[in-house]
C-alpha positions as a Markdown table, in Angstrom:
| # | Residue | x | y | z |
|---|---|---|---|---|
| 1 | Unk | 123.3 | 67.7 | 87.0 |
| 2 | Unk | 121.0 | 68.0 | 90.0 |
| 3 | Unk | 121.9 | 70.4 | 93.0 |
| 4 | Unk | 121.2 | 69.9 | 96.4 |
| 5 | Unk | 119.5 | 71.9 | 99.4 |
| 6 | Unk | 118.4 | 71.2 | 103.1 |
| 7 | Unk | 116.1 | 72.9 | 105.2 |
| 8 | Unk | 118.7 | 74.5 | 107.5 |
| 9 | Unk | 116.3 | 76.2 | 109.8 |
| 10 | Unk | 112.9 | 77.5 | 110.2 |
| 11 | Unk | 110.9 | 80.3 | 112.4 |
| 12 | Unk | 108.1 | 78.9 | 113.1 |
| 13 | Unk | 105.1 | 81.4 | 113.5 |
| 14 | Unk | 107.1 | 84.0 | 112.4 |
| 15 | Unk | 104.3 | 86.2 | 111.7 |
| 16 | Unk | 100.3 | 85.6 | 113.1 |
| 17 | Unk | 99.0 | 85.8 | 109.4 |
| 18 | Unk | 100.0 | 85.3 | 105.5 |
| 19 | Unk | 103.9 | 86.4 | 105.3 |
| 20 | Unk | 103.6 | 88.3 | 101.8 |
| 21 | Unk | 107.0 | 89.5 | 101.3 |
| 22 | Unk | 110.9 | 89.0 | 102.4 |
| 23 | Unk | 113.7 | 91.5 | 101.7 |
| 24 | Unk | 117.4 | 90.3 | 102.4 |
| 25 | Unk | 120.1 | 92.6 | 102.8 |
| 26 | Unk | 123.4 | 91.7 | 103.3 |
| 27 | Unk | 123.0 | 91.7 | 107.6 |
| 28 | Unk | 119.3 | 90.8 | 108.0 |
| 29 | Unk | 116.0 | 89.4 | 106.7 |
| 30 | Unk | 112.5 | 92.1 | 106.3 |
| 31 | Unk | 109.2 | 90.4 | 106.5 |
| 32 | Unk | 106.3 | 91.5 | 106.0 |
| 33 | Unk | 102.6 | 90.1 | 106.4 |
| 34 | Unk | 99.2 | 90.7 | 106.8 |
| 35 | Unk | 99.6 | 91.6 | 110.4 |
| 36 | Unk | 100.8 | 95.7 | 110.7 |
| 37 | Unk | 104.5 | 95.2 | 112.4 |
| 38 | Unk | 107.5 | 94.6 | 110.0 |
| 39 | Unk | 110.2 | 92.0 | 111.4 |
| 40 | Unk | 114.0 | 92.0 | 110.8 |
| 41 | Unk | 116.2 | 88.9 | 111.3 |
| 42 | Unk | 119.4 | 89.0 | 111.5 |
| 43 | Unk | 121.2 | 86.3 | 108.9 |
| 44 | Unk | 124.5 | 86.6 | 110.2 |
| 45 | Unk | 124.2 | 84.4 | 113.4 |
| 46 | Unk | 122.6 | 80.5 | 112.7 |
| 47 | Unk | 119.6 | 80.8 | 114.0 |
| 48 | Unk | 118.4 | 84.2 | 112.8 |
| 49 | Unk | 117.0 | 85.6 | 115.9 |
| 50 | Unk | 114.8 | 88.4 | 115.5 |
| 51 | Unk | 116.7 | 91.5 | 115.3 |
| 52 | Unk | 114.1 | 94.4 | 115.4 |
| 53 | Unk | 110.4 | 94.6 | 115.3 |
| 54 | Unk | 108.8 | 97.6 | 113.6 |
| 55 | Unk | 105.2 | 98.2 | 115.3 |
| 56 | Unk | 102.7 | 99.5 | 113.0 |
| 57 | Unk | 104.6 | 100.2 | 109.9 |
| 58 | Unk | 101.7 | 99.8 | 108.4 |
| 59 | Unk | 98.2 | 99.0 | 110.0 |
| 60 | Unk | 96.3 | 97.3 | 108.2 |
| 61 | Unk | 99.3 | 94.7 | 106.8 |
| 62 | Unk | 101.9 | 95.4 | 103.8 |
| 63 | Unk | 101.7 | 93.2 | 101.1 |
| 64 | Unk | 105.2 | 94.0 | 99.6 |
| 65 | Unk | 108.5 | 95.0 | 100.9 |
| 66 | Unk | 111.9 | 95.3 | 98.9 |
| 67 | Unk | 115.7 | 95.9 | 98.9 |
| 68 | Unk | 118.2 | 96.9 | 96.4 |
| 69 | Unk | 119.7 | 93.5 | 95.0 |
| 70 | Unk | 123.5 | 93.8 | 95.3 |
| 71 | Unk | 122.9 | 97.4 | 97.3 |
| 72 | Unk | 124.5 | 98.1 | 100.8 |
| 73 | Unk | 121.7 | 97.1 | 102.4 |
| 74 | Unk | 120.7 | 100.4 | 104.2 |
| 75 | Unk | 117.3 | 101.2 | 102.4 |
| 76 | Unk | 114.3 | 99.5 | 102.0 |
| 77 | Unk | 110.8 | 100.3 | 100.7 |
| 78 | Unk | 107.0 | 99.1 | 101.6 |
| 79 | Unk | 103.6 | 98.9 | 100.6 |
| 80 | Unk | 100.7 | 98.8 | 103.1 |
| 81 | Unk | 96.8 | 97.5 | 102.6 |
| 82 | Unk | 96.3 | 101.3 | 103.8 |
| 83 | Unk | 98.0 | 101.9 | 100.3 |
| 84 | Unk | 100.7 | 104.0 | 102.4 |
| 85 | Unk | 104.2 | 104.0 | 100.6 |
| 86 | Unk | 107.1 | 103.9 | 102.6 |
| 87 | Unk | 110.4 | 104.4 | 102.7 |
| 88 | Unk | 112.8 | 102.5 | 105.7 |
| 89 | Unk | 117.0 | 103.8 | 105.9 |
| 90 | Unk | 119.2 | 101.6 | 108.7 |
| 91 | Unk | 121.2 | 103.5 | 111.0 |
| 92 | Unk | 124.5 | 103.2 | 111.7 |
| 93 | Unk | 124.0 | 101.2 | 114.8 |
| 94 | Unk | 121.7 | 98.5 | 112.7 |
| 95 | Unk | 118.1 | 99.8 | 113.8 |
| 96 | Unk | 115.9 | 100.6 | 111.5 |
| 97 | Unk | 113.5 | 103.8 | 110.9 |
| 98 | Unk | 111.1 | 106.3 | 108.9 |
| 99 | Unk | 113.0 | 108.2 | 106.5 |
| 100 | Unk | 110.1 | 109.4 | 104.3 |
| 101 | Unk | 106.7 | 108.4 | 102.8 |
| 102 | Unk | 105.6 | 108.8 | 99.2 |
| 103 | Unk | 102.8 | 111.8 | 99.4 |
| 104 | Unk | 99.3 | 110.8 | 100.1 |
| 105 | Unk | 98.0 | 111.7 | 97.3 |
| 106 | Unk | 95.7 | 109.6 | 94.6 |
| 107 | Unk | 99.3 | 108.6 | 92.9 |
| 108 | Unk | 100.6 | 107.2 | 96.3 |
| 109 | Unk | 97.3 | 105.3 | 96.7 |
| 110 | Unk | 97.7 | 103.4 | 93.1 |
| 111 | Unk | 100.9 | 101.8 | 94.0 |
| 112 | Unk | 101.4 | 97.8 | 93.9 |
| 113 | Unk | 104.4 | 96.7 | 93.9 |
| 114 | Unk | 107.8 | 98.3 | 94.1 |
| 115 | Unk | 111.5 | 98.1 | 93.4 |
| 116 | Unk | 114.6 | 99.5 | 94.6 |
| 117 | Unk | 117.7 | 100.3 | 92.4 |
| 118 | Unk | 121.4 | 98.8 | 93.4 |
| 119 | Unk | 122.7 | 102.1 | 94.3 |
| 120 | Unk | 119.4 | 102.9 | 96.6 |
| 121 | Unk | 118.5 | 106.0 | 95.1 |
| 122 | Unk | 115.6 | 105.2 | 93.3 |
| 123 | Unk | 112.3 | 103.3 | 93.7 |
| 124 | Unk | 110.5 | 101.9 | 90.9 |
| 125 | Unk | 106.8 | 101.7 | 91.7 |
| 126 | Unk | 103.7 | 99.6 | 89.5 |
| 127 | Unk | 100.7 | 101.1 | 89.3 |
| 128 | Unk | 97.0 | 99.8 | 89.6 |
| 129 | Unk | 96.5 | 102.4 | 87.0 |
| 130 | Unk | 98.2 | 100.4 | 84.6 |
| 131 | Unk | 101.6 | 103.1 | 84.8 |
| 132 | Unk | 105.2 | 102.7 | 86.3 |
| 133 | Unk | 106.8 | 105.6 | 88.1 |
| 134 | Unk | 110.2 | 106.5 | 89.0 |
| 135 | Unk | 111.3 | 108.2 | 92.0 |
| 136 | Unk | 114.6 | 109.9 | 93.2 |
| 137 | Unk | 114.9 | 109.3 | 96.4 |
| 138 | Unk | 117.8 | 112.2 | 97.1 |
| 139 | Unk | 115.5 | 114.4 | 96.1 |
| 140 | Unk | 112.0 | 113.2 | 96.7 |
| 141 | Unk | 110.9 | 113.7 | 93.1 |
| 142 | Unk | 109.4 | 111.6 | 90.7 |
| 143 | Unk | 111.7 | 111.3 | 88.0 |
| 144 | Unk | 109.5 | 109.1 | 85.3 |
| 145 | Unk | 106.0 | 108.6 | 84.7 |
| 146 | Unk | 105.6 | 105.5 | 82.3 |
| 147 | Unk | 103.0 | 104.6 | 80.4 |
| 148 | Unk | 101.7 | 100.9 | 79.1 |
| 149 | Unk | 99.8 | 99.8 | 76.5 |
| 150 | Unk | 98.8 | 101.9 | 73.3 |
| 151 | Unk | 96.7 | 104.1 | 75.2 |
| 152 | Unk | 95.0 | 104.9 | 78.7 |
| 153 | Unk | 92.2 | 102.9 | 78.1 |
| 154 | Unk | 94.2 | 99.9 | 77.1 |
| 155 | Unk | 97.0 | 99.8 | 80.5 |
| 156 | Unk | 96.4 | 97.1 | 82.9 |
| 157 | Unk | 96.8 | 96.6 | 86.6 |
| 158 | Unk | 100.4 | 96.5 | 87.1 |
| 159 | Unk | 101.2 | 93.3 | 89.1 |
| 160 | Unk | 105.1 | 93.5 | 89.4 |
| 161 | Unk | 108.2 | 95.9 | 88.9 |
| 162 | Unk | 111.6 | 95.8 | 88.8 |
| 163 | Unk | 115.0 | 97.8 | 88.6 |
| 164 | Unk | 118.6 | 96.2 | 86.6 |
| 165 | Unk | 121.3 | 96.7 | 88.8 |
| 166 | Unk | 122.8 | 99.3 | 86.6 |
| 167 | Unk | 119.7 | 101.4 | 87.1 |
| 168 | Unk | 119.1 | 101.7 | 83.2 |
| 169 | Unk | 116.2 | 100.1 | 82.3 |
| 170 | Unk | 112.8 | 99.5 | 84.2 |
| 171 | Unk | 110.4 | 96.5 | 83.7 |
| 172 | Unk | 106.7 | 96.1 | 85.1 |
| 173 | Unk | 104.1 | 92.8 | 84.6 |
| 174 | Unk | 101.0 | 93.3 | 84.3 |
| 175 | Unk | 97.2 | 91.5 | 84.7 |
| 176 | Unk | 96.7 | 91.2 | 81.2 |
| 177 | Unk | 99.8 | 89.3 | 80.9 |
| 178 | Unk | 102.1 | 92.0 | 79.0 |
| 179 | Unk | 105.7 | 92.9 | 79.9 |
| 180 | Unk | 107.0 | 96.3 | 79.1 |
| 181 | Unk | 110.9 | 97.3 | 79.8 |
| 182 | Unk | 111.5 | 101.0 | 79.8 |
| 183 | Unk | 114.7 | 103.0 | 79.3 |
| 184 | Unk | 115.6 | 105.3 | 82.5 |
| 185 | Unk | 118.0 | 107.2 | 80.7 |
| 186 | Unk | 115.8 | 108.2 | 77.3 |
| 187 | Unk | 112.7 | 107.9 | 79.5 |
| 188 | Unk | 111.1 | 106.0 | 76.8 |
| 189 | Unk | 110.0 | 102.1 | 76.4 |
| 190 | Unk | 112.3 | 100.0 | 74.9 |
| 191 | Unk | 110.3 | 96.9 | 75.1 |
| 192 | Unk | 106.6 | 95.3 | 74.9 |
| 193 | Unk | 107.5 | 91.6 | 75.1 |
| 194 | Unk | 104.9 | 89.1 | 74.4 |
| 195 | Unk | 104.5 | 85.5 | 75.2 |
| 196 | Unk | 102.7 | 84.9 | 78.4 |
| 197 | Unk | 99.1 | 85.8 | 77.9 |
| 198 | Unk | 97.9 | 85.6 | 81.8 |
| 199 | Unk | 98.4 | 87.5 | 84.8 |
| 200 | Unk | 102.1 | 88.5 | 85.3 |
| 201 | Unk | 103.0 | 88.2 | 89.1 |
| 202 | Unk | 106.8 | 88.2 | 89.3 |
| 203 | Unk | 109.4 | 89.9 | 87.1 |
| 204 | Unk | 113.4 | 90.3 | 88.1 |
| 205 | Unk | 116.4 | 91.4 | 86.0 |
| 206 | Unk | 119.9 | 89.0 | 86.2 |
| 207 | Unk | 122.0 | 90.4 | 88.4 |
| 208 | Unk | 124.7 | 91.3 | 84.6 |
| 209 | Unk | 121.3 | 92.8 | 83.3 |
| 210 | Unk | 121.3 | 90.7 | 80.1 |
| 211 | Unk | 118.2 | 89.2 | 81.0 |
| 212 | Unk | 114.9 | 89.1 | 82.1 |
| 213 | Unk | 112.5 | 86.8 | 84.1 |
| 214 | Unk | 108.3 | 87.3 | 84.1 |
| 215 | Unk | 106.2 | 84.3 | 85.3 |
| 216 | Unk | 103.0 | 84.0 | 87.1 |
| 217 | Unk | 99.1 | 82.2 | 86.5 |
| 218 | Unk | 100.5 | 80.4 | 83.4 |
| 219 | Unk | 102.7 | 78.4 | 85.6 |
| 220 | Unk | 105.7 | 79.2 | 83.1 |
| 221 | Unk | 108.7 | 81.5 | 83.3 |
| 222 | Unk | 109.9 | 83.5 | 80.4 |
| 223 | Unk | 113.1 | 84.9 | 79.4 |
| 224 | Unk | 114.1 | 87.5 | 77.7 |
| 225 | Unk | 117.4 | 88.9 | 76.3 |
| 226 | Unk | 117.9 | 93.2 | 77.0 |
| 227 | Unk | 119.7 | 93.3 | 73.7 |
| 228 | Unk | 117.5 | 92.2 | 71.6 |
| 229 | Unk | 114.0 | 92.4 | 73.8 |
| 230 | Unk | 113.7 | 89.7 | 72.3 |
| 231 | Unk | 112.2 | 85.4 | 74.5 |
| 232 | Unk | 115.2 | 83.5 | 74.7 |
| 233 | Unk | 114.0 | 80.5 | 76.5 |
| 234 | Unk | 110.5 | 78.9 | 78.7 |
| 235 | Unk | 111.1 | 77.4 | 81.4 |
| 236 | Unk | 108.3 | 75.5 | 82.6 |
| 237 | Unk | 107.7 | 72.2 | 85.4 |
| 238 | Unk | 106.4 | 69.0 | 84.2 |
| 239 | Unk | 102.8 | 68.3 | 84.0 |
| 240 | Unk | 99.7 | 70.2 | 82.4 |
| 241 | Unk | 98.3 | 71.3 | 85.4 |
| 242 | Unk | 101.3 | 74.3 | 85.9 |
| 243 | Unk | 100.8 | 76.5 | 89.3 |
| 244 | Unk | 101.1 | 79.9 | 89.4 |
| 245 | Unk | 104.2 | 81.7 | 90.0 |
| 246 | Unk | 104.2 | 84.2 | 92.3 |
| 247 | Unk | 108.0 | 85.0 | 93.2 |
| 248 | Unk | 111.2 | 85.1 | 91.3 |
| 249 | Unk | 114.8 | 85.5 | 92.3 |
| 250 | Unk | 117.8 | 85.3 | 90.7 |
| 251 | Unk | 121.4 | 83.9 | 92.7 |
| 252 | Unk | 124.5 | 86.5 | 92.8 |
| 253 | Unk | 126.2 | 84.8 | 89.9 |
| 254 | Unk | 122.8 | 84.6 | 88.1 |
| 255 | Unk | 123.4 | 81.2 | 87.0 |
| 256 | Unk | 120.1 | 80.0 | 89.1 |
| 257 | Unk | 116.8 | 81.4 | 89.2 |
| 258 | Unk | 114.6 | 80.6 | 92.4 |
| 259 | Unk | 110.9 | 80.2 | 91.8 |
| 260 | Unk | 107.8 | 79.7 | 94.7 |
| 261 | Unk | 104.2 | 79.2 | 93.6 |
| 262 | Unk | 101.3 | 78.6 | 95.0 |
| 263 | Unk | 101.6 | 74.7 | 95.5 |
| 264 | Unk | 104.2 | 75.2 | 97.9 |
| 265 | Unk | 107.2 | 74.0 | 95.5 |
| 266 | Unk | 110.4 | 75.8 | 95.5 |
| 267 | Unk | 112.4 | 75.3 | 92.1 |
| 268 | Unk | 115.8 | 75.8 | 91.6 |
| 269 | Unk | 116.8 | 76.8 | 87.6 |
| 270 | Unk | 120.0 | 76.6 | 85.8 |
| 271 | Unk | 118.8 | 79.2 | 83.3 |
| 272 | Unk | 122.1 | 77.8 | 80.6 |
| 273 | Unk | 120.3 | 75.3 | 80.4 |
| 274 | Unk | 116.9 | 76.0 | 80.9 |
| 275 | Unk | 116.5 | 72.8 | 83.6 |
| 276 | Unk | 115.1 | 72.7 | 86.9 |
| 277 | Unk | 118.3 | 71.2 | 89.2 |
| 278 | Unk | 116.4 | 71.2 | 92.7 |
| 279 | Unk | 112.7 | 71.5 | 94.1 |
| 280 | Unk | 111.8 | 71.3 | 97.6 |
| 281 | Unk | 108.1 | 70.6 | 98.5 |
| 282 | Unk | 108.3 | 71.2 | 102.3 |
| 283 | Unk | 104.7 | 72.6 | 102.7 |
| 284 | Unk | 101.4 | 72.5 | 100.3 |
| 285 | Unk | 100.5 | 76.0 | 101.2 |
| 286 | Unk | 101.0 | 79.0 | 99.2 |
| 287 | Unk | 104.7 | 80.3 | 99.1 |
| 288 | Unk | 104.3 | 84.3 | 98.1 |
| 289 | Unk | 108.2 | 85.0 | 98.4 |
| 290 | Unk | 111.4 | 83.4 | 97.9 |
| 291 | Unk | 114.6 | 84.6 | 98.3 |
| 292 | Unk | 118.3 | 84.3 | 97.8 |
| 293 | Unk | 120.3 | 85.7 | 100.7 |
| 294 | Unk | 123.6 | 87.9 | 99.9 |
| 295 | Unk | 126.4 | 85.7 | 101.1 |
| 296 | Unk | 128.1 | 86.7 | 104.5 |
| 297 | Unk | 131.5 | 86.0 | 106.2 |
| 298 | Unk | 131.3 | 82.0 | 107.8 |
| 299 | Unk | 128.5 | 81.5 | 105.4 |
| 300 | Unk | 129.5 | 78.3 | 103.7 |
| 301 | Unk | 127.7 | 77.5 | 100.1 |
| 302 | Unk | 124.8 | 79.0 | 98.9 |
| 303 | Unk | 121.3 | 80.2 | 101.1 |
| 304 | Unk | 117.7 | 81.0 | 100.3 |
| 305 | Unk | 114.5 | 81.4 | 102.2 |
| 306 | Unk | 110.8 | 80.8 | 101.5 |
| 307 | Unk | 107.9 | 82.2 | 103.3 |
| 308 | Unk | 103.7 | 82.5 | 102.6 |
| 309 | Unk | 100.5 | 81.2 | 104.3 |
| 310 | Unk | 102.1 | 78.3 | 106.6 |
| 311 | Unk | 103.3 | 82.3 | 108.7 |
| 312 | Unk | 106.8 | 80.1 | 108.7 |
| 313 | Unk | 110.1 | 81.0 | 107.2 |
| 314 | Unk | 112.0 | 78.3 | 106.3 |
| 315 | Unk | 115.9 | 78.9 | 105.2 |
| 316 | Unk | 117.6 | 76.4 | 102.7 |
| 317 | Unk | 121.4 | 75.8 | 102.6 |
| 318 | Unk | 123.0 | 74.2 | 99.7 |
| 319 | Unk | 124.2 | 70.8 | 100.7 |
| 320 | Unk | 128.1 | 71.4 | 99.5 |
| 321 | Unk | 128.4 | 74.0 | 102.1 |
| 322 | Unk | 128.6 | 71.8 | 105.1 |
């Protein structure tokens, strides 16, 4: 069974270069691009007029920007070209601000990507170095220092991070195509999964944290069950000639994974089942992010956005909600 989605509304020339990242929360829309202001939309009204802009958040462009999937909605978390590290709260009245900035130190300056966890109070951070940190944000400590591969010669360029929503384990991809899950609580890894053997740009835990998704140059996604650590299923588009993957996201329910790649396609996956039940081809540029937004009063069915080197977001409604 096939699902449906229309393009319910796009801002055109939303940003003046490459959009590189969006962030939902359950209010508003982060972007963040090349260019050096952060934009918030806000997702409750139709058209999703811009809400705030944050002038040089960071100067020389962020490539990624995240909130806490299934969180409150008043934290988020940056990364600039500048390698700056920065953390974003949202005060009472809706407007966001500076609440603090990783130290500028050489272990600020290695971060990639980074990850929030449901509850807000921590950040998960990748490393170029190859390592994944763990930071209390309460406190402004670093609360875990992982590290990847056998030794440090051996740890690879860590493309991609992410939190579960019960704040228990930790996963990071990496260049050299290896996924690694890590247990907060023991502070040891619980997991070195193997079967992608390329660049891993994209990983996100199910919302019930039974599973994971990694994808990225090998065009194919990989699950894996947390129980076991152990690849439960491929999921991968017809053809030879797969493109890379360079965002995941899983729907509240996580029945449906979202996936954008660099041909511009948008798939919709009913992981049961381990078939694609929608794609949209709307542009032939690079997507870099795609999103699921949180569902909000008067929002009828199901919504995601998409965003890359066309500068546009476009929002997609599923076609039972009308």
């Amino acid at each position: 069974m096939s699902k449906q989605y229309l393009a319910g509304h796009r801002l055109d020339q939303a940003h003046p270069t490459n959009i590189f990242c969006l962030a939902p929360t359950p209010t508003a829309l982060i972007s963040a691009s090349g260019a050096s202001s952060l934009l918030i939309h806000k997702t409750t009204e139709p058209t999703f007029p811009l809400q705030q802009r944050i002038p040089n958040a960071h100067p020389l462009g962020c490539h990624h920007v995240c909130t806490a999937r299934g969180g409150p909605g008043k934290v988020a978390a940056s990364v600039g070209f500048g390698c700056e590290v920065k953390v974003w709260r949202c005060k009472d009245d809706g407007e966001w601000e500076l609440w603090w900035q990783l130290p500028e130190d050489k272990t600020a300056r290695d971060v990639w990507a980074v990850a929030l966890s449901a509850d807000e109070a921590y950040l998960a951070c990748s490393m170029s170095t190859g390592q994944v940190q763990v930071w209390d944000l309460t406190t402004r400590e670093r609360v875990q220092t992982y590290e990847t591969g056998n030794n440090i010669n051996q740890q690879s360029f860590g493309m991609a991070v992410d939190l579960s929503r019960d704040g228990k384990l930790t996963a990071s991809g990496h260049q050299n195509g290896s996924v690694y899950v890590f247990n907060n609580h023991s502070g040891r890894r619980a997991y070195s999964l193997s079967g992608l053997i390329q660049p891993i740009r994209a990983v996100a835990f199910s919302p019930g944290c039974k599973l994971l998704a990694a994808a990225g140059t090998a065009g194919i996604i990989a699950i894996y069950d947390m129980e076991h650590g152990e690849q439960v299923a491929n999921l991968a588009a017809p053809g030879t000639n797969a493109a890379w993957i360079t965002s995941l996201d899983w729907n509240e329910t996580g029945e449906f994974l979202l996936c954008g790649s660099i041909d511009g396609k948008i798939r919709v996956w009913d992981v049961t089942r381990s078939v694609c039940v929608a794609t949209h081809s709307e542009t032939e540029d690079t997507l870099w992010s795609v999103r699921w937004l949180p569902k909000t009063p008067g929002m009828k069915g199901e919504w995601f956005c998409a965003a890359g080197v066309s500068k546009t977001i476009t929002f997609y409604r599923e076609a039972t909600g009308t």
